[in-house]
Phi, psi and omega in degrees: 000316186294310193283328157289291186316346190270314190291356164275341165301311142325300197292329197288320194309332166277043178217347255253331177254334167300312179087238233261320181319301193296354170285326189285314191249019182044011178283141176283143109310115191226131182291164173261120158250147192235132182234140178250110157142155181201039181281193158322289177333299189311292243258310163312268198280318216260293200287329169313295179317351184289349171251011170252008178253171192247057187234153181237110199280136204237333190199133217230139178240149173198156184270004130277103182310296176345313177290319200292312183302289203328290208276359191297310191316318204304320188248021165108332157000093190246347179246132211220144159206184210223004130249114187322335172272000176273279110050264178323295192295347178225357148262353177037079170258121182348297174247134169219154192265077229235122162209132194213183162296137177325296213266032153264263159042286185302302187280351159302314223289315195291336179328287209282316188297303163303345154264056179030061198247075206277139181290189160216136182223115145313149178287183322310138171300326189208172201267283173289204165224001154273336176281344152304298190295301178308320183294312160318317165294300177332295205303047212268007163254025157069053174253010175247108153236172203263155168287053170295042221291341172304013175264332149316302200283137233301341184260339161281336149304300179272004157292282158350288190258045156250347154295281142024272177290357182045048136347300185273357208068188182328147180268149159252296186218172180222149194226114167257143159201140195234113177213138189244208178267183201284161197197109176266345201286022194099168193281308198321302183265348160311299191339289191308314178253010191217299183295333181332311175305314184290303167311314160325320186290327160321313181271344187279353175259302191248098147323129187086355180312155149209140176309132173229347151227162152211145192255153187203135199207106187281132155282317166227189166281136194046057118263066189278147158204129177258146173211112190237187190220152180219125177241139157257190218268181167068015168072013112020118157218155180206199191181117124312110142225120149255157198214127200242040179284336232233210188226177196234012145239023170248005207270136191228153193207056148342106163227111161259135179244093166283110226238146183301331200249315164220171168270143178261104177252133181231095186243152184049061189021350192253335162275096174244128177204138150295142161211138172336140178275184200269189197197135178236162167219134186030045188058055153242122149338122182278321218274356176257359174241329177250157191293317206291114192283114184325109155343130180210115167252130198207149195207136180204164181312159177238073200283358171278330180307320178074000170325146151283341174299341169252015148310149161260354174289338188269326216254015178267317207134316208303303189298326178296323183292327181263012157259282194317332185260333156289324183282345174281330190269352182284325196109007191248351174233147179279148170267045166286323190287338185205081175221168201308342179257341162278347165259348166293310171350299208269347145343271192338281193318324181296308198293324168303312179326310203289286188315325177293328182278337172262000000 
């Protein structure tokens, strides 16, 4: 009895976005989705995730039609084009999924909006913050969200509402650092296409930062390293170093947080442990006097389970965020955590970066 009832628990939990029809009648509800852009990104991080969504991919765009048939098939596809507004007009799809180049981005983004359509757009959204700002208007039922997926991901998450709930008590600072391979395109378009992420995370931990220094030292052309500082509202200090110094097989990401009560560390996003902060009596450290080992808790993916909650595709962000972007288009989640107004935000900041540099 006990072994049925679990499996009725199961089985219901897979209806958990239909309700009720779907226990009765075992039909899934699936949205139609069109997805544009069929690149690296897409092909890695985007598309793998589609059989774990409550979606039926109906139509694939590329600016080769060839690429859009290949890989279009691979997930069920039946129709492929090589322009997106052709696409759209003539497939009227539920969702459309976009990851293209930044200066495709607006006229995709205006694309999707006039058939009323809501979007999933990679960052960066735009080149400015008047092509943000603008876009922001178009958007007025609030239907574009950004590929911020770190904001997602399941140990940044749970950073977010331990600030949120002071789990930890008060945050005092935060220490970010990022470091990839070499980046010839210039400081501008690192910012834009690689720092972006961290910096975003600057607003999405302290709402209200502001830059307040930033340093900077080229070694060769692209081997940049920025090390900037920052305070937020509640007496906040923090520190950004990114660095394109390192190797593109190497690349590594590190965030500490020091909390009135404990520390937090999350490196390469998936190893997290906490520890007591230290405690004095009469300005002696108990930990230098006392046997009693300061509490430490650590956690990491269990990739032998093979599970999708232990993917780096879930422990990246990328699944959580495109679940978060159907249930929001289903009705059951607000398009508050990654929108358009949150890239303007985080824009601002890059542009202080920028503006601190000249």
């Amino acid at each position: 009895m006990d072994e049925l009832m679990q499996y009725g628990k199961k089985k219901l939990s897979q209806y958990e976005n239909g309700g009720l029809r779907e226990v009765i009648t075992g039909k899934k509800k699936s949205l139609r989705l069109g997805i544009i852009g069929i690149g690296r990104h897409c092909l890695a991080n985007l598309l793998p995730n589609l059989p774990f969504l409550p979606v039926e991919l109906i139509s694939v765009c590329s600016a080769h039609k060839e690429n859009a048939e290949f890989y279009g098939k691979k997930y069920g596809a039946q129709s492929f084009y090589e322009n997106f507004d052709d696409m759209i007009e003539e497939q009227q799809p539920d969702l459309i999924v976009g990851s293209v180049n930044v200066e495709k981005h607006p006229q995709m983004i205006t694309s999707a909006l006039t058939k009323n359509i809501p979007i999933f757009v990679e960052k960066p959204v735009a080149d400015s913050l008047n092509d943000i700002n603008d876009l922001i208007k178009l958007d007025s039922k609030n239907q574009v969200m950004v590929g911020f997926q770190k904001r997602f991901a399941p140990n940044y998450r749970i950073i977010k509402n331990a600030i949120r709930d002071k789990t930890y008590g008060e945050l005092h600072s935060l220490h970010l650092e990022f470091g990839v391979g070499a980046f010839n395109e210039g400081i501008e378009k690192f910012l834009l296409e690689v720092g972006i992420h961290f910096i975003d995370l600057i607003k999405y931990f302290t709402p209200g930062a502001q830059i307040e220094t930033v340093l900077k030292n080229e070694i060769k052309t692209g081997q940049i390293n920025l090390n900037i500082t920052f305070s937020a509202p509640k007496n906040v200090i923090g520190n950004l170093h990114l660095s394109s110094n390192f190797d593109w097989s190497n690349c590594h990401e590190r965030v500490l947080m020091n909390f009135e009560k404990e520390n937090i560390i999350v490196n390469n996003l998936v190893d997290f442990s906490s520890k007591e902060n230290s405690k004095s009596i009469l300005s002696i450290p108990l930990e230098k006097v006392s046997k009693k080992r300061i509490v430490t808790e650590n956690w990491h993916p269990n990739y032998v389970s093979g599970d999708m909650e232990n993917s780096s595709l879930q422990q990246a962000g990328f699944l959580p965020e495109l679940k978060h972007f159907c249930q929001w288009v289903i009705g059951q989640e607000k398009n508050s955590i990654s929108n358009l107004q949150n890239a303007y935000e985080t824009h601002k900041l890059i542009e202080q970066i920028i503006n601190s540099l000249t």
